[in-house]
N, C-alpha and C positions, 0 to 999 in steps of 0.2 A: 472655936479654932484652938488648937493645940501650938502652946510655944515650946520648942525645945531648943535647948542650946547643947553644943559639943566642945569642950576646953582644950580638946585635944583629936590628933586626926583619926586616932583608932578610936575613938568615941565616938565620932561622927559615922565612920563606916559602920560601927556597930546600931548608934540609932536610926540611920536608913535602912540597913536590914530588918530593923523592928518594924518600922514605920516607913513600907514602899512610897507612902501617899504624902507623906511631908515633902514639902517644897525647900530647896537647899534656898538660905538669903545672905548674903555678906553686903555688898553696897545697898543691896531694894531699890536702886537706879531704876528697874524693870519693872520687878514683881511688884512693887508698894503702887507704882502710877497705874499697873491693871487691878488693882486691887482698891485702890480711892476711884475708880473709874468703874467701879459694879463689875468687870470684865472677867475676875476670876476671884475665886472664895476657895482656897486651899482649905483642906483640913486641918493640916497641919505647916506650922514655918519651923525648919531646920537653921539655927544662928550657926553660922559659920564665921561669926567677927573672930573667938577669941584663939583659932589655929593658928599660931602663929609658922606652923609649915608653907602655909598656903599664900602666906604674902613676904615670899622667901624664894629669889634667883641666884642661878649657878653656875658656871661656864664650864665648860670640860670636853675637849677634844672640839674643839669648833661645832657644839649647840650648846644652846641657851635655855633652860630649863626654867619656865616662867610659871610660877607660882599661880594656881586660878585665882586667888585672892589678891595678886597685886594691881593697885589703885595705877588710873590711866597716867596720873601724877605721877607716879614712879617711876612708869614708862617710860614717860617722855625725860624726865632727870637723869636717870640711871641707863637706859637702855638706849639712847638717841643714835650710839654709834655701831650697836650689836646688831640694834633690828630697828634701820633708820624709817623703812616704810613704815610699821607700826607705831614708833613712836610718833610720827607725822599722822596718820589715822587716828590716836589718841589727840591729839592737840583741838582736832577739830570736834570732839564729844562734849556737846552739852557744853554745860559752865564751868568755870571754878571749882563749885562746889557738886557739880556730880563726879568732875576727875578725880576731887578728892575720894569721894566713895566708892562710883563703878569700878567694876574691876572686868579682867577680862575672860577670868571662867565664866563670870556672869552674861557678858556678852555672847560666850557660845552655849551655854545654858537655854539661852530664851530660842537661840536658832532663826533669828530673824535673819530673812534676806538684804534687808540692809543694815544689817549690823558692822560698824564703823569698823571691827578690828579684825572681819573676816578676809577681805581680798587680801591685805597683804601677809596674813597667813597662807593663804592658798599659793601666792605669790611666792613665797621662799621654801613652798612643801612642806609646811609645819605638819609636824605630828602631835597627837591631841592624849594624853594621859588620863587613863580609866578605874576607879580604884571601886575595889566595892571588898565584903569579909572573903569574897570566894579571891580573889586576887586581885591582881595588876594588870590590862592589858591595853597594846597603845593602837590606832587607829589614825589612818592621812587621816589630813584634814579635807583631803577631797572626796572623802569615804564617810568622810564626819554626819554632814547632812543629808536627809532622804526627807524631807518636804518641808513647806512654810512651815516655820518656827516646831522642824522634827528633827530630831537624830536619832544616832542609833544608842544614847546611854540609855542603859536600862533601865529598870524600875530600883535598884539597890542598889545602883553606881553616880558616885560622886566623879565630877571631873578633879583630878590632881593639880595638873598641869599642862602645860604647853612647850613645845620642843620644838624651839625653833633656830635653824642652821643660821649662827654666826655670817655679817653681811661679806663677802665676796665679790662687793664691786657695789656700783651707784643704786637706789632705792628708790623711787617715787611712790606718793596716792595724791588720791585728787578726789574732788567730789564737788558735786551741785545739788544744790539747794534752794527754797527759796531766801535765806538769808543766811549770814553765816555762821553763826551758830543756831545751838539748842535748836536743831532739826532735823528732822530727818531726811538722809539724802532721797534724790530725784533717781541719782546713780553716781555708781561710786568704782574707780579703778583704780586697782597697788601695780607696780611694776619691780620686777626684781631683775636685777644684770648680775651675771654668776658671770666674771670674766675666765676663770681659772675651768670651769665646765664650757663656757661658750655658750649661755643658755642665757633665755630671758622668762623669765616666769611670769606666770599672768593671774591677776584675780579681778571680777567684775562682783558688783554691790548693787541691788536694788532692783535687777535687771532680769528678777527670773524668777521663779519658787524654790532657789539656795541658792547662796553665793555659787559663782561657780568660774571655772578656767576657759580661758580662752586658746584652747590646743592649736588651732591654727593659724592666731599669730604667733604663736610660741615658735610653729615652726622656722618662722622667717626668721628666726636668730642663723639656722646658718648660712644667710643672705649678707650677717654685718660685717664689716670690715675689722676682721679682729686683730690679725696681726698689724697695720697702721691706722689705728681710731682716726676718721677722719668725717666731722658733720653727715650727717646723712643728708641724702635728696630727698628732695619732695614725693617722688613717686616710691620708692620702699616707704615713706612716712605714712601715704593715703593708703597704701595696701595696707599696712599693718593696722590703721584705723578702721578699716571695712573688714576686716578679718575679725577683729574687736566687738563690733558693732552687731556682725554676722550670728558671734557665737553666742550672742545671749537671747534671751525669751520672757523681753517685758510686755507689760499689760498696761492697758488705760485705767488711771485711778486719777482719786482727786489729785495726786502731787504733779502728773505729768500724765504724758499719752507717750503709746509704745514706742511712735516713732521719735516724737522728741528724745526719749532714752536711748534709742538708735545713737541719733544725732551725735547726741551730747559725749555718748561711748568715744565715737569717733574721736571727737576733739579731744578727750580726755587721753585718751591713748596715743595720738600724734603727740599731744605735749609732755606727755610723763616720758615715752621715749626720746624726742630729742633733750628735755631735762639730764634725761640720765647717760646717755652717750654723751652729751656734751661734756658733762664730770668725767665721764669718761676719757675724754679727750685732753680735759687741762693738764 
């Protein structure tokens, strides 16, 4: 196996175009535990510690330009109030010491369906930044993934960044698990309330072969009481959970069966929404 390190970001764009088959690593939260687990033998590791572009955020015009390299730690320090559902996603990753290292290019890198910092990406419409020597080009994040741990980066494209809309009103995630850290969810749901658009965004975790939106509770935002926030009732609550619930496409495995993922969707969606309407309302 080949080590290569890159000291700088046109360094690294240049040694992926030399080396399609090198694997990009900054945390190894991922890549090192399939890699001590027999599961994958890269040819090559691409170090992406010493960019310091990469673990470097920006604000400008209401988004948030999140460096792939920055630690879930930093997240949740620095970013709790810009992109409250994410930094909440990050709180529940692993320990201490993987917030310290994973990062969250890394997170979209591996493309797992339940990767902790996907929904509430999906959730506020993130856009996902593409760099490779041929240019720059950016991609939703709902366009991001096309199958279990796929997307669309190419073969000589590094993830840059992440670009995500400054928050607009209250934020939830939520997720289940068998215990509460250091695991991997059962299923996992972000919620995003854009009061200024009138929209509720949506993203589901662990509940399909890619994160993915849930369009037709989305549409029930314009069922809310926008101009006097006032507690929602129970029945918009169960609709929007069964709408939740509806739009994903889990599978029986060890951690859970389809329908407990059903289930659990459900509940998870009745409570991130009244969470956030409630904030809504103080």
């Amino acid at each position: 196996m080949d080590f290569l390190r890159a000291a700088t970001w046109d360094e690294a764009l240049a040694l992926k175009a030399e080396r399609p088959d090198a694997t990009p690593i900054s945390g190894g939260t991922d890549v090192m535990v399939e890699m001590n687990f027999r599961k994958r033998r890269p040819s090559a590791l691409l170090d992406l510690t010493p960019v310091r572009e990469l673990a470097a955020w920006s604000e400008s015009e209401g988004t948030v330009r999140i460096g792939a390299g920055l630690t879930y730690t930093r997240i949740i320090g620095e970013l709790s109030g810009r992109a409250p559902a994410l930094a909440q996603a990050a709180r529940t990753v692993g320990s201490p010491q993987i917030r310290n290292r994973g990062t969250l290019g890394g997170n979209l890198g591996s493309a797992s369906p339940a990767g902790d910092g996907h929904p509430p990406l999906l959730a506020t419409g993130a856009t996902v930044e593409l760099a490779s020597v041929r240019g720059v080009r950016t991609v939703p994040i709902d366009a991001f993934f096309t199958g279990p741990k796929r997307s669309v980066l190419a073969e000589d494209e590094l993830i840059a960044a992440v670009l995500v809309p400054s928050a607009r009103g209250p934020q939830q995630f939520s997720k289940i698990g068998t215990r509460n850290a250091m695991v991997i969810a059962v299923a996992s749901f972000a919620l995003a309330v854009d009061r200024e658009a009138r929209t509720v965004g949506t993203g589901i975790g662990s509940a399909g072969p890619t994160p993915l939106r849930a369009l037709p509770a989305e549409d029930l935002a314009a069922d809310l009481p926008w101009d006097d926030p006032v507690p929602l009732g129970p029945a918009l609550l169960a609709e929007f959970g069964e709408r939740v619930a509806a739009a994903a496409s889990p599978i029986d495995d060890v951690r859970g069966t389809a329908a407990y993922r059903r289930h659990t969707l459900a509940v998870l969606a009745r409570r991130t929404l009244t969470w956030a309407w409630s904030d809504l309302c103080a």
